[in-house]
PyMOL commands that place a pseudoatom at each C-alpha (Angstrom):
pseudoatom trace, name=CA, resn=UNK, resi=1, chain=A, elem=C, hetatm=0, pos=[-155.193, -111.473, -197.473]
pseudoatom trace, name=CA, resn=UNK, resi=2, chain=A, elem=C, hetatm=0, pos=[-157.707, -114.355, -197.610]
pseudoatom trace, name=CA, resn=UNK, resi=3, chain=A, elem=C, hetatm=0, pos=[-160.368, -114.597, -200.125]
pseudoatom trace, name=CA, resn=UNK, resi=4, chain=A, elem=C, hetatm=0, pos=[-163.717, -116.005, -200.785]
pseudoatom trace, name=CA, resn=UNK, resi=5, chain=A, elem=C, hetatm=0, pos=[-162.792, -118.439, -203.138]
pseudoatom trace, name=CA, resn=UNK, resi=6, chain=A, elem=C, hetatm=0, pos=[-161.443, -120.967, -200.784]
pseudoatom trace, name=CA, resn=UNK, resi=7, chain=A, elem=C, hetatm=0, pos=[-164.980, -120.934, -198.573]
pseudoatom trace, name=CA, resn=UNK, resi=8, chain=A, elem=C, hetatm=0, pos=[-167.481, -120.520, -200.786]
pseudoatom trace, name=CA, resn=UNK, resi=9, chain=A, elem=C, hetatm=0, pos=[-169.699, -123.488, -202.015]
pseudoatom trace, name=CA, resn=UNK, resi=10, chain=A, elem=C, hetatm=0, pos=[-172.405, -123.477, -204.545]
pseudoatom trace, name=CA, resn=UNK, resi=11, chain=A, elem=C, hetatm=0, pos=[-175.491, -122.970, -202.063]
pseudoatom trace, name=CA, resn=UNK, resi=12, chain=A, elem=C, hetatm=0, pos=[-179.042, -122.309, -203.456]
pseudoatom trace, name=CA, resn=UNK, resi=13, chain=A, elem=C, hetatm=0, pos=[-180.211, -119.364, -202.048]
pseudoatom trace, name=CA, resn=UNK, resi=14, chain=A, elem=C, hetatm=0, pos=[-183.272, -120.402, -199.857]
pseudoatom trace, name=CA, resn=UNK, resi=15, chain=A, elem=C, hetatm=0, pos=[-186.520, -117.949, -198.555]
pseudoatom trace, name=CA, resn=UNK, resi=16, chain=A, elem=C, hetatm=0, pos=[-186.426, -116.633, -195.118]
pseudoatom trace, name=CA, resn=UNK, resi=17, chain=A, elem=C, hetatm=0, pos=[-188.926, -118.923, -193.720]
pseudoatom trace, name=CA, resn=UNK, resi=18, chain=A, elem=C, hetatm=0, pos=[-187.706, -119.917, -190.628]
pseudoatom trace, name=CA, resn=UNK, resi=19, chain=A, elem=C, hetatm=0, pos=[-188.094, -123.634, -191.563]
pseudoatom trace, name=CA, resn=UNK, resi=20, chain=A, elem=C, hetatm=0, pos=[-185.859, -123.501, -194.706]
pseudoatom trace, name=CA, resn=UNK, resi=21, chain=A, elem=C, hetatm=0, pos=[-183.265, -121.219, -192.718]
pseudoatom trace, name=CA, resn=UNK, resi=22, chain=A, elem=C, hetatm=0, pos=[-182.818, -123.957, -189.995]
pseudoatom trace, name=CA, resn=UNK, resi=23, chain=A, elem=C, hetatm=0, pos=[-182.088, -126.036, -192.597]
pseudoatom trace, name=CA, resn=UNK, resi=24, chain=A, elem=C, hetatm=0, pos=[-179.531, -124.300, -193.632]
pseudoatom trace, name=CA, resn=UNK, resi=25, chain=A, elem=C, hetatm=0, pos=[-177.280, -124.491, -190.381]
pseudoatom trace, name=CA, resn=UNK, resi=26, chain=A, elem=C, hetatm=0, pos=[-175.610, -127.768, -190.622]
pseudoatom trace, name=CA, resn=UNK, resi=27, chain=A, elem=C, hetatm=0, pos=[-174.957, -126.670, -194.632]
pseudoatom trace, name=CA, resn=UNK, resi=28, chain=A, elem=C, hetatm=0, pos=[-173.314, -123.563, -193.240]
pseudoatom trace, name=CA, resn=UNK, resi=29, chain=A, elem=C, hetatm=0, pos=[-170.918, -124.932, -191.119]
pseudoatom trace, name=CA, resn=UNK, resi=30, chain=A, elem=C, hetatm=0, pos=[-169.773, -127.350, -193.476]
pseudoatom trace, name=CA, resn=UNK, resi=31, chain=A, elem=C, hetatm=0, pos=[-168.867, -124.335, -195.630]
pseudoatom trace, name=CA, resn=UNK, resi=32, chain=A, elem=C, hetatm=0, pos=[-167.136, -122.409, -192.722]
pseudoatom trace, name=CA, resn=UNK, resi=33, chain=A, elem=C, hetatm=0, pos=[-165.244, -125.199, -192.004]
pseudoatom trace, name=CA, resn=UNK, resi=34, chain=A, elem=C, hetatm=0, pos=[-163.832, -125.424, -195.642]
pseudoatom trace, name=CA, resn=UNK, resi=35, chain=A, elem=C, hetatm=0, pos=[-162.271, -121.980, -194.699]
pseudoatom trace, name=CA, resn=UNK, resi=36, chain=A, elem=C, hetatm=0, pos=[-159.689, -124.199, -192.460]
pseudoatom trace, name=CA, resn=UNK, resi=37, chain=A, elem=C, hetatm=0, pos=[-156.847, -121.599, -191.778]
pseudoatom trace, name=CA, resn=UNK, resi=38, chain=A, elem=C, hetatm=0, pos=[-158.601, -118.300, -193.499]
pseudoatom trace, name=CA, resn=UNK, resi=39, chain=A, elem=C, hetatm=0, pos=[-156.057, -115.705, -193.426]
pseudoatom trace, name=CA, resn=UNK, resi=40, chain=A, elem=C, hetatm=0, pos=[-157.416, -112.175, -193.538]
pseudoatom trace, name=CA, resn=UNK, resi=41, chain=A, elem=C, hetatm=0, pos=[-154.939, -109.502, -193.026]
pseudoatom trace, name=CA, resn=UNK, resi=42, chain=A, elem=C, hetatm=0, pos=[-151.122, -109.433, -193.597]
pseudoatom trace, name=CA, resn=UNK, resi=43, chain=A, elem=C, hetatm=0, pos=[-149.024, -106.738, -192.573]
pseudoatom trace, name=CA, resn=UNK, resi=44, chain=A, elem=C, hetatm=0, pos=[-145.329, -105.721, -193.874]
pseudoatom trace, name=CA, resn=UNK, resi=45, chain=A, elem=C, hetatm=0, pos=[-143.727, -104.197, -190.663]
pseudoatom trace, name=CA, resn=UNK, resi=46, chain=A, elem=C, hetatm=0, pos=[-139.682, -102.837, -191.819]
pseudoatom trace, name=CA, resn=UNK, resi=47, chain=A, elem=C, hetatm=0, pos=[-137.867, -102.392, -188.823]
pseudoatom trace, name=CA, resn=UNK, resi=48, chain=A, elem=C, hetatm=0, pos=[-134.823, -101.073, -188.101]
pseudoatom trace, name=CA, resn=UNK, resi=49, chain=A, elem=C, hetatm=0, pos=[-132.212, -103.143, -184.583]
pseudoatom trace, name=CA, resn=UNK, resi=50, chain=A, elem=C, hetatm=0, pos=[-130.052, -101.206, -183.329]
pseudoatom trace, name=CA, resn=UNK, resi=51, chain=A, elem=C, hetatm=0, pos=[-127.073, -102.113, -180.627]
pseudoatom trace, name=CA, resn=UNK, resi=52, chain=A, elem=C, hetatm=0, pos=[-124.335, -100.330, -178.845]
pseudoatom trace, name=CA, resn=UNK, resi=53, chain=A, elem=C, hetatm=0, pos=[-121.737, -101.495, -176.213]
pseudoatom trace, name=CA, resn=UNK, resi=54, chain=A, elem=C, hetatm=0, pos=[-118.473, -99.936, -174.862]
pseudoatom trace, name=CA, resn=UNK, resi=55, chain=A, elem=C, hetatm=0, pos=[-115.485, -101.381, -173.497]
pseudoatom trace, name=CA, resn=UNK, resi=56, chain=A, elem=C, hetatm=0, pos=[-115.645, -100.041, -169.597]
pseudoatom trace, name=CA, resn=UNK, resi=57, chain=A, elem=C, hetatm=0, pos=[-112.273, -100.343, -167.184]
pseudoatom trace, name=CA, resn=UNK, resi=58, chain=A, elem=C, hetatm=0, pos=[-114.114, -100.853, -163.939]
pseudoatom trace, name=CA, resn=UNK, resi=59, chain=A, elem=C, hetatm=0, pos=[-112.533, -100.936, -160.501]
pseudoatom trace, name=CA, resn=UNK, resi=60, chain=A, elem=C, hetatm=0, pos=[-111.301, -99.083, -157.305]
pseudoatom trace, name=CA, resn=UNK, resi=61, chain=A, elem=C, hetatm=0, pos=[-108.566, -96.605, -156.655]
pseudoatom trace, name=CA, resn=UNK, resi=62, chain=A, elem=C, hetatm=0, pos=[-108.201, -95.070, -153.439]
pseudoatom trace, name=CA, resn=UNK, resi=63, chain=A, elem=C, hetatm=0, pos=[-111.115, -96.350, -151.818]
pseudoatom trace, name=CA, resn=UNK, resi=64, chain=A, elem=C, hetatm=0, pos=[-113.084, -95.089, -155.013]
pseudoatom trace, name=CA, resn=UNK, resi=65, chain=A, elem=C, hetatm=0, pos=[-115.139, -96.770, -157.556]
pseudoatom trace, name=CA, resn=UNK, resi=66, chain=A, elem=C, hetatm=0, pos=[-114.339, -95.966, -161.019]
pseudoatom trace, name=CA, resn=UNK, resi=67, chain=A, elem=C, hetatm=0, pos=[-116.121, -96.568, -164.202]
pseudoatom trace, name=CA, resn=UNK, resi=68, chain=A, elem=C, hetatm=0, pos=[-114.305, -95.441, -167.084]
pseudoatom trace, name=CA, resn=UNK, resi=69, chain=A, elem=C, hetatm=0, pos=[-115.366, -96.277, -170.880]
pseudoatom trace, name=CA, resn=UNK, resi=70, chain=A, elem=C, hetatm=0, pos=[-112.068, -96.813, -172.769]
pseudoatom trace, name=CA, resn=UNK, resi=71, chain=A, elem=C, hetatm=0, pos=[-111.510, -94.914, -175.953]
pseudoatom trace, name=CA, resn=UNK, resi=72, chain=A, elem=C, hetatm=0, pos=[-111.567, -96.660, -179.398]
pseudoatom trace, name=CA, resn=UNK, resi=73, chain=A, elem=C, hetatm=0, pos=[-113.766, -99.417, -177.076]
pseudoatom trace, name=CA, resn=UNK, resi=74, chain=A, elem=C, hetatm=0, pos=[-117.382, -98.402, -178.642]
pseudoatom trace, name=CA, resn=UNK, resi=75, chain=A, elem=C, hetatm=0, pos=[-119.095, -100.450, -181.577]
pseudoatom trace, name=CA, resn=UNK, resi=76, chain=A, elem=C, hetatm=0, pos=[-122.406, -99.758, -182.676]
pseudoatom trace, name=CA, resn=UNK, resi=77, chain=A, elem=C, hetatm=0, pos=[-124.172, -101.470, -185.630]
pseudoatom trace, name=CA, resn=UNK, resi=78, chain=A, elem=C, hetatm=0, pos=[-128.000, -100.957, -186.890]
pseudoatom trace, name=CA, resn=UNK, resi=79, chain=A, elem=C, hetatm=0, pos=[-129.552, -103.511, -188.683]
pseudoatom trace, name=CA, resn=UNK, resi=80, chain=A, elem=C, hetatm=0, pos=[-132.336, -103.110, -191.257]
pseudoatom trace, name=CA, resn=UNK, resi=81, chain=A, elem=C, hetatm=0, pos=[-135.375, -105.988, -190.920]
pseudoatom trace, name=CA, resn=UNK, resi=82, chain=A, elem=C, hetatm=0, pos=[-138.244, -106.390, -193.187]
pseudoatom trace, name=CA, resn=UNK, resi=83, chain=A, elem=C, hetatm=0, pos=[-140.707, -108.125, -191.462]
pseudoatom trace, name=CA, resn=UNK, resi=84, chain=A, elem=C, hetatm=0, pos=[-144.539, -109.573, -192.379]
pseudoatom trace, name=CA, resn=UNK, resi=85, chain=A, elem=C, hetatm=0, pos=[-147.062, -110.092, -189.995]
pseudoatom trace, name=CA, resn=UNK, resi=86, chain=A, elem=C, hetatm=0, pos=[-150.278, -112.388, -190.779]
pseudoatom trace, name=CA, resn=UNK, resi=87, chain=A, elem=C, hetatm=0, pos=[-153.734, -112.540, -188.953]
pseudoatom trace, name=CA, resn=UNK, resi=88, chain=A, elem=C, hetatm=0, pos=[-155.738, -115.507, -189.360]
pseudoatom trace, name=CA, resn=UNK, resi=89, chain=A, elem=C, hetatm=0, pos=[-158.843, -117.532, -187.934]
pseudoatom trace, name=CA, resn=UNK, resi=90, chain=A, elem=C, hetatm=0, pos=[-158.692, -121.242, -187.889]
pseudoatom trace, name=CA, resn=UNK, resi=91, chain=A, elem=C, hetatm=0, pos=[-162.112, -122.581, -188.485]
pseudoatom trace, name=CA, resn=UNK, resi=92, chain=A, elem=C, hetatm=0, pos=[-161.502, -126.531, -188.070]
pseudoatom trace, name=CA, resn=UNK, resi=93, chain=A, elem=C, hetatm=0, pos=[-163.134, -126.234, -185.532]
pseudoatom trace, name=CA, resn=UNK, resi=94, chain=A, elem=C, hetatm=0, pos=[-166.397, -124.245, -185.981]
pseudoatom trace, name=CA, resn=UNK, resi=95, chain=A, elem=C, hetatm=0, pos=[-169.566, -126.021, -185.163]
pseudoatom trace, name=CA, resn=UNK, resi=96, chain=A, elem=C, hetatm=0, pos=[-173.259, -124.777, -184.426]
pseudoatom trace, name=CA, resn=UNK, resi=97, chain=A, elem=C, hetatm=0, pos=[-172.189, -123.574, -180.861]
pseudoatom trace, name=CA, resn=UNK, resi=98, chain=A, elem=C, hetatm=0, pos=[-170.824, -120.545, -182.960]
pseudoatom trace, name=CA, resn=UNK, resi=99, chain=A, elem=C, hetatm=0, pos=[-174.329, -119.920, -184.318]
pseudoatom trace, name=CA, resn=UNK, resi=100, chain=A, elem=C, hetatm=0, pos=[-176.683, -117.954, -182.266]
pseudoatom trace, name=CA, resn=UNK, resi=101, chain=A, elem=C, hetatm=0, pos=[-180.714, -117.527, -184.087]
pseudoatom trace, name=CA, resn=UNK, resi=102, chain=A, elem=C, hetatm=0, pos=[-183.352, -115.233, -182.834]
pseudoatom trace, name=CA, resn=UNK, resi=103, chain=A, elem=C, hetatm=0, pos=[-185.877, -115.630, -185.539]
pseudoatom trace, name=CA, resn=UNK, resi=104, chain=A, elem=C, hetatm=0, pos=[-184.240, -114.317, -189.057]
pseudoatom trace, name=CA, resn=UNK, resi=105, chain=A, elem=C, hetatm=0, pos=[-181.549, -112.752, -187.470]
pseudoatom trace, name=CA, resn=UNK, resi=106, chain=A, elem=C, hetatm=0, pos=[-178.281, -115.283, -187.422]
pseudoatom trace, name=CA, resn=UNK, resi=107, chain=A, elem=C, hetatm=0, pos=[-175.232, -114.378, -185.100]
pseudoatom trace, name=CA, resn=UNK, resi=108, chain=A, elem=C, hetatm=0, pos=[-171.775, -115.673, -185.875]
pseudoatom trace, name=CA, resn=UNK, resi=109, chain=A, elem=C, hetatm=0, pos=[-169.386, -116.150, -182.794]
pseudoatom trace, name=CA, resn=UNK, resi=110, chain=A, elem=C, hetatm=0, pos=[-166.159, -116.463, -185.014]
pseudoatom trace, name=CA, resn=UNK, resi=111, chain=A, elem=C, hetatm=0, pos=[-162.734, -118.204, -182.822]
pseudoatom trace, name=CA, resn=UNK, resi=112, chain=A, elem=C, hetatm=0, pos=[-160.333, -116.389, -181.485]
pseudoatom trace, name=CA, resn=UNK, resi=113, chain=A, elem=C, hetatm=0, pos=[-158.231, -114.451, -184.360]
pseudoatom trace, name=CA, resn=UNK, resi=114, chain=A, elem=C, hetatm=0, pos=[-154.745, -115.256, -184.355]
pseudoatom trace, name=CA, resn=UNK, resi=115, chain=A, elem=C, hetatm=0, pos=[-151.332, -113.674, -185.032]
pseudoatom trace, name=CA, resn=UNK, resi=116, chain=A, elem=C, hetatm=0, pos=[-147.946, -114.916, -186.565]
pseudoatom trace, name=CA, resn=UNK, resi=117, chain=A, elem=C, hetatm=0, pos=[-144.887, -113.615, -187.784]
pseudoatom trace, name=CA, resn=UNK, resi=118, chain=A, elem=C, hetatm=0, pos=[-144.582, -115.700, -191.251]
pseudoatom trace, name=CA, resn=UNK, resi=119, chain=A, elem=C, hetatm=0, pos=[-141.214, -114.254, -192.311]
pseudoatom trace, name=CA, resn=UNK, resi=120, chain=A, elem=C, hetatm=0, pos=[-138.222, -111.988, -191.858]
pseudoatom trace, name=CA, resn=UNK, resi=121, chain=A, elem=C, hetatm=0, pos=[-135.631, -110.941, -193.527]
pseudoatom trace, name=CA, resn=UNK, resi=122, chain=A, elem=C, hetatm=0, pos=[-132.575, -108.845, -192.859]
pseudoatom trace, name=CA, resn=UNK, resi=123, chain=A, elem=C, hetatm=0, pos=[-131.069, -106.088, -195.407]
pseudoatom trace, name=CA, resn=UNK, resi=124, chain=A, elem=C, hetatm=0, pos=[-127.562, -107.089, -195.653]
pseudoatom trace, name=CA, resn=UNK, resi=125, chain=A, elem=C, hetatm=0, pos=[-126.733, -104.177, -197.694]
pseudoatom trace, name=CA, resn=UNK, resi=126, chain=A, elem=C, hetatm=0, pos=[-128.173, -101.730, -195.691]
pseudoatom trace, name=CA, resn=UNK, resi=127, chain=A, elem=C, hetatm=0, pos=[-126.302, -102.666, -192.133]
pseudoatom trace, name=CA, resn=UNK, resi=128, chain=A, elem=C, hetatm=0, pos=[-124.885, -100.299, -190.760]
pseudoatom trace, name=CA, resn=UNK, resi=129, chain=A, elem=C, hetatm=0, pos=[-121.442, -100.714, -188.241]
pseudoatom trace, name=CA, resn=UNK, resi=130, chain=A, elem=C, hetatm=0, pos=[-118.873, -98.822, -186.660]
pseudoatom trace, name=CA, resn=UNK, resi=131, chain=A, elem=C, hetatm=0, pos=[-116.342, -100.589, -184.369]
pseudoatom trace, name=CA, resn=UNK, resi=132, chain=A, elem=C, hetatm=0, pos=[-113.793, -99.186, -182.460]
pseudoatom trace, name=CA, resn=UNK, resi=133, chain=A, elem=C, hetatm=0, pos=[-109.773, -100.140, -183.020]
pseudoatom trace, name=CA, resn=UNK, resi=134, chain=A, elem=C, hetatm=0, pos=[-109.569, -102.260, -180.044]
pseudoatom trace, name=CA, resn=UNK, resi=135, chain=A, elem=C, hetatm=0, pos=[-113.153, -104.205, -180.817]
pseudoatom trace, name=CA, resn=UNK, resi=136, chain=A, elem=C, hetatm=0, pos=[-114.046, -107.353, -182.672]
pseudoatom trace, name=CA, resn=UNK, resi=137, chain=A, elem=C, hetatm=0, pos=[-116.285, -106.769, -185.595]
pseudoatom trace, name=CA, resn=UNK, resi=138, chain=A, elem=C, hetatm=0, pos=[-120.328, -108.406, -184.628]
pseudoatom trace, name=CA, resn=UNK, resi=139, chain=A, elem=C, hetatm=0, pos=[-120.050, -112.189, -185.001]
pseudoatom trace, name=CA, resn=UNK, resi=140, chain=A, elem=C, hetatm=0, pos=[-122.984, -114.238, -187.113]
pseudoatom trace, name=CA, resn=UNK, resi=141, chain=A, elem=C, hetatm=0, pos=[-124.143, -115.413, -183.885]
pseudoatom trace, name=CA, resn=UNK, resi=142, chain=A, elem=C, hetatm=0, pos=[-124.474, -111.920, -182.324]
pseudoatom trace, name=CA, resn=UNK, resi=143, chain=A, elem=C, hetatm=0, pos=[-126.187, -110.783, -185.576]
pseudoatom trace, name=CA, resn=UNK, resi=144, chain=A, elem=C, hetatm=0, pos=[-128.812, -113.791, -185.276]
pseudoatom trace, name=CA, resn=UNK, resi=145, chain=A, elem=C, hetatm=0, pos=[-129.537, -112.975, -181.636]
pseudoatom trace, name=CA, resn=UNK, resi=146, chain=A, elem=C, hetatm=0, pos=[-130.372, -109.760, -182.953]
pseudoatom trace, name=CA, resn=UNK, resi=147, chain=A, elem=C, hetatm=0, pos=[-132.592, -110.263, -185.359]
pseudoatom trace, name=CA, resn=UNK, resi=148, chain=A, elem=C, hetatm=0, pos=[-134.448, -113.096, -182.556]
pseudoatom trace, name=CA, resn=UNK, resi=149, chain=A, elem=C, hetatm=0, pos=[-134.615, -110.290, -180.811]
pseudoatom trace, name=CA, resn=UNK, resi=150, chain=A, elem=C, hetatm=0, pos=[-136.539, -107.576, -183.795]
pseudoatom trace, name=CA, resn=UNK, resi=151, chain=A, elem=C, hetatm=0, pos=[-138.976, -110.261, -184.200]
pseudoatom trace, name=CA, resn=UNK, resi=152, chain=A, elem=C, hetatm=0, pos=[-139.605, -110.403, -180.730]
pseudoatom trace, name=CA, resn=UNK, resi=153, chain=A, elem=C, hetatm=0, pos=[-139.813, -106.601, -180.182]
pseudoatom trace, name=CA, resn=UNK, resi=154, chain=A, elem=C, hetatm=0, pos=[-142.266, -106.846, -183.361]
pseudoatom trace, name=CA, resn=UNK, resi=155, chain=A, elem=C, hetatm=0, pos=[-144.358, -109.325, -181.412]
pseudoatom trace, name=CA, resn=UNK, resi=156, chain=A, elem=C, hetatm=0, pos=[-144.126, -107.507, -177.896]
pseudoatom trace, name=CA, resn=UNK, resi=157, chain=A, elem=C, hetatm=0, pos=[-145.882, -104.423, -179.934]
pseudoatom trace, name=CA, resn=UNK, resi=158, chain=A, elem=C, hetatm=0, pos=[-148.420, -106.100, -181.926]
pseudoatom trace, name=CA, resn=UNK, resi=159, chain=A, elem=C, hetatm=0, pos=[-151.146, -103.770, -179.235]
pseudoatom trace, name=CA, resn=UNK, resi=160, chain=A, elem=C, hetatm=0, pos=[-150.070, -101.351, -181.050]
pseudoatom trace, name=CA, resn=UNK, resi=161, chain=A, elem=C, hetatm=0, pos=[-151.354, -102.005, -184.325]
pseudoatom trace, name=CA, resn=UNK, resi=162, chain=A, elem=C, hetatm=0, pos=[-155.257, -102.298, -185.230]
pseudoatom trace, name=CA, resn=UNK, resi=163, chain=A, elem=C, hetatm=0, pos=[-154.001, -105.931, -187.379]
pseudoatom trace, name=CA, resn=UNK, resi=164, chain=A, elem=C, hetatm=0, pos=[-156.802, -107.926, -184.907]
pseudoatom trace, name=CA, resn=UNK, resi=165, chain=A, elem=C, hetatm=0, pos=[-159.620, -105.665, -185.790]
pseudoatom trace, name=CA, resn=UNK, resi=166, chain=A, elem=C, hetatm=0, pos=[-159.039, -105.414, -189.158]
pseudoatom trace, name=CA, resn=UNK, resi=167, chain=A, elem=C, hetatm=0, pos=[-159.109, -109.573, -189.203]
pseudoatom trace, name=CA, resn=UNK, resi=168, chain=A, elem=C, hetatm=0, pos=[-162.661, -108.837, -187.573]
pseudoatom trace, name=CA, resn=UNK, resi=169, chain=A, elem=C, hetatm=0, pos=[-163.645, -107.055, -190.473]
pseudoatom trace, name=CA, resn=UNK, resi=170, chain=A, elem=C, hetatm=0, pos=[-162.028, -109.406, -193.126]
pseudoatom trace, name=CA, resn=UNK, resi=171, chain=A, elem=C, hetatm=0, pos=[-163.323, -112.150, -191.565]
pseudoatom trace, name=CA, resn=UNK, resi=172, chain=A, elem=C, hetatm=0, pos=[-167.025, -110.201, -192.172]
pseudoatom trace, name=CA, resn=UNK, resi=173, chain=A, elem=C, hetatm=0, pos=[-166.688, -109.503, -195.499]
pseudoatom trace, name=CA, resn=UNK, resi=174, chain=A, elem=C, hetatm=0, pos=[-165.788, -112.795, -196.512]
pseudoatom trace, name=CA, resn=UNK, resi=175, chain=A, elem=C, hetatm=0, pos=[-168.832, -114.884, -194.188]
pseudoatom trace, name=CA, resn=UNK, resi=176, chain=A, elem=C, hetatm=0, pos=[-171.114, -112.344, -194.948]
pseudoatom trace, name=CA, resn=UNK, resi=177, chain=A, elem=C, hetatm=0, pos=[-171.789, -113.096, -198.952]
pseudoatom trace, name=CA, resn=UNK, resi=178, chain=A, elem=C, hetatm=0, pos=[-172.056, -116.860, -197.668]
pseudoatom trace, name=CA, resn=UNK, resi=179, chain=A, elem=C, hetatm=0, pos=[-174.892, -116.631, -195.418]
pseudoatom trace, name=CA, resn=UNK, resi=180, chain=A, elem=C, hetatm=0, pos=[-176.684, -114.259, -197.829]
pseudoatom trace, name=CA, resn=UNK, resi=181, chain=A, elem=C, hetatm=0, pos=[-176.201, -117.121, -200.321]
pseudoatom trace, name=CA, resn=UNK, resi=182, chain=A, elem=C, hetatm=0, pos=[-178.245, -119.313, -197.802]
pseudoatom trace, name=CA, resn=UNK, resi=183, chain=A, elem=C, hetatm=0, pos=[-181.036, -116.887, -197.710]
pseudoatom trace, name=CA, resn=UNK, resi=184, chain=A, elem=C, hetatm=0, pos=[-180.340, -114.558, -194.552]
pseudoatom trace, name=CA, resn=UNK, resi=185, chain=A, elem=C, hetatm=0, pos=[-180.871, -110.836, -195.621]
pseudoatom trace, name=CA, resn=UNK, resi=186, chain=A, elem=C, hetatm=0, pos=[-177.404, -109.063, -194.252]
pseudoatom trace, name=CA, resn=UNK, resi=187, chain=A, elem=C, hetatm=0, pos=[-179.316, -106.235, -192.075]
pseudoatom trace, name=CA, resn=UNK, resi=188, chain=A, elem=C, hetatm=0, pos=[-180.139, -109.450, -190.000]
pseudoatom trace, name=CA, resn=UNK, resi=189, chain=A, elem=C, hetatm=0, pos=[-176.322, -111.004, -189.869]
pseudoatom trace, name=CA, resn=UNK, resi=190, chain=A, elem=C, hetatm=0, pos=[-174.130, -110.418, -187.010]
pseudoatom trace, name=CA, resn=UNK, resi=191, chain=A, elem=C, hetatm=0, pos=[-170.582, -111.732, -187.421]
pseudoatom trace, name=CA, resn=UNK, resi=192, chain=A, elem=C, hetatm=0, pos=[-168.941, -111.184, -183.392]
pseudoatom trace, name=CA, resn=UNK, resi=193, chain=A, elem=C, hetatm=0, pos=[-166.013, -112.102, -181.367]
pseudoatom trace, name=CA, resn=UNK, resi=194, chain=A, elem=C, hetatm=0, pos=[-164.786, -112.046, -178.049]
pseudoatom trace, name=CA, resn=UNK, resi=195, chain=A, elem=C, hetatm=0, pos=[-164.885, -108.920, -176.237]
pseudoatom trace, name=CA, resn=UNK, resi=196, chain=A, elem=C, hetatm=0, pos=[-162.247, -109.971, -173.643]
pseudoatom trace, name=CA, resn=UNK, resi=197, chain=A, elem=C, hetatm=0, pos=[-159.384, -110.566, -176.273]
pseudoatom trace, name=CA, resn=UNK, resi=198, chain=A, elem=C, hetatm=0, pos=[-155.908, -110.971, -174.585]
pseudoatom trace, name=CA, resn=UNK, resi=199, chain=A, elem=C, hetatm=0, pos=[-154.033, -109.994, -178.194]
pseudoatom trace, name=CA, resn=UNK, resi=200, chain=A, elem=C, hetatm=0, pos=[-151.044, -111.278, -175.832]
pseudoatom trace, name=CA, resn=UNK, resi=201, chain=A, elem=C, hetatm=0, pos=[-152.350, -114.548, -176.036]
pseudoatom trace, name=CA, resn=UNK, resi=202, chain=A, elem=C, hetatm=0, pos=[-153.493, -114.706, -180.103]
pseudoatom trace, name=CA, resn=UNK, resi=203, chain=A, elem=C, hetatm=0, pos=[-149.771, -113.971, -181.072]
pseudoatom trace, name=CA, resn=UNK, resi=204, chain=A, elem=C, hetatm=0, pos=[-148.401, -117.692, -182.190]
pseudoatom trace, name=CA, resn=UNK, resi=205, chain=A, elem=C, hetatm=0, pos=[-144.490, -116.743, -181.528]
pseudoatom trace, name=CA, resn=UNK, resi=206, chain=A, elem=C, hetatm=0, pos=[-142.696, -119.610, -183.505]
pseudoatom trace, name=CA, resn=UNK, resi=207, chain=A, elem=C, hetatm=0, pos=[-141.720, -118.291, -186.906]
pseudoatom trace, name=CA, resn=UNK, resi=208, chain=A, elem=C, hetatm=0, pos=[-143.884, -120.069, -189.766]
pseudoatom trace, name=CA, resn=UNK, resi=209, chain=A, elem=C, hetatm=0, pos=[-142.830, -120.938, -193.357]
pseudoatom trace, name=CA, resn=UNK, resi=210, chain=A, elem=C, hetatm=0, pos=[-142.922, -118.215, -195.271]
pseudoatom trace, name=CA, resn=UNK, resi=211, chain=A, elem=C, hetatm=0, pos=[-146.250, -118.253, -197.376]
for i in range(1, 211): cmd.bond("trace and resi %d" % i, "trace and resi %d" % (i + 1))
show_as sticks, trace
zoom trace
């Protein structure tokens, strides 16, 4: 999870006038903007693939369609994945147009949160696989394809999680401390977002370094 360290500077704490506030602004953003890529929420996701096929003897007899799985023609295998997800917001671009004032009162429109999958990892040990006399054990490349495809189903079903709303609230915690450093009083900070989020569209889907 991101901390403060990386964003905080050594700002005097100024009076609420609303002079010596303004003042603050371009100050502010310089120290958002040393945030660069503040990650505030990682979660460890294990996961478990699964596959099954069967041999089938397909055809016609008698003017009738058959469909017939052959026996000792099933393999199944079930793969164990350990997975970690990581929610950041990239600040490199922050500026004043993310700063709303109505008096004391400051808003903060933070960007868009974002999601990645930093790393995976399958459980060799743990695999699970039963093939059938007449089958071909899974090949490396099949076992690849299926772990592509766990990271994808991981992706598909990040919805389901509550990852971009706890960034929200990371993200809070850590600005919040910085702009009372600058003088605001927190009853009169708002730290916002989006409300029109398409989490479809914060999910980065290339695999990143492992961090």
């Amino acid at each position: 999870m991101g901390t403060m360290g990386s964003c905080r500077g050594d700002a005097e704490t100024r009076s609420n006038d609303n002079v010596a506030i303004a003042d603050t602004l371009p100050q502010l953003v310089m120290q958002v903007q040393k945030c660069a890529r503040l990650y505030t929420t990682e979660y460890r996701i294990h996961k478990i693939i699964t596959h099954e096929d069967v041999v089938r003897l397909k055809g016609q007899m008698l003017r009738q369609d058959f469909n017939i799985a052959l026996p000792l023609g099933e393999r199944k295998i079930a793969i164990p994945m350990d997975a970690k997800l990581k929610a950041f917001i990239d600040f490199s671009t922050f500026s004043e147009q993310n700063i709303e004032r109505d008096g004391n009162h400051i808003t903060i429109l933070l960007p868009d949160p974002q999601v990645t999958l930093t790393s995976s990892k399958i459980n060799q040990k743990d695999i699970k696989e039963y093939v059938g006399l007449v089958r071909s054990h899974f090949t490396d490349k099949e076992m690849t394809l299926y772990e592509q495809q766990g990271r994808q189903s991981i992706l598909q079903n990040i919805q389901m999680t509550d990852i971009v709303e706890r960034s929200r609230q990371s993200a809070a915690r850590i600005l919040i401390p910085m702009l009372t450093q600058l003088g605001y009083q927190e009853q009169d900070i708002t730290i916002a977002f989006r409300r029109d989020l398409n989490i479809n569209k914060l999910i980065n889907t290339n695999l990143e370094q492992k961090r």
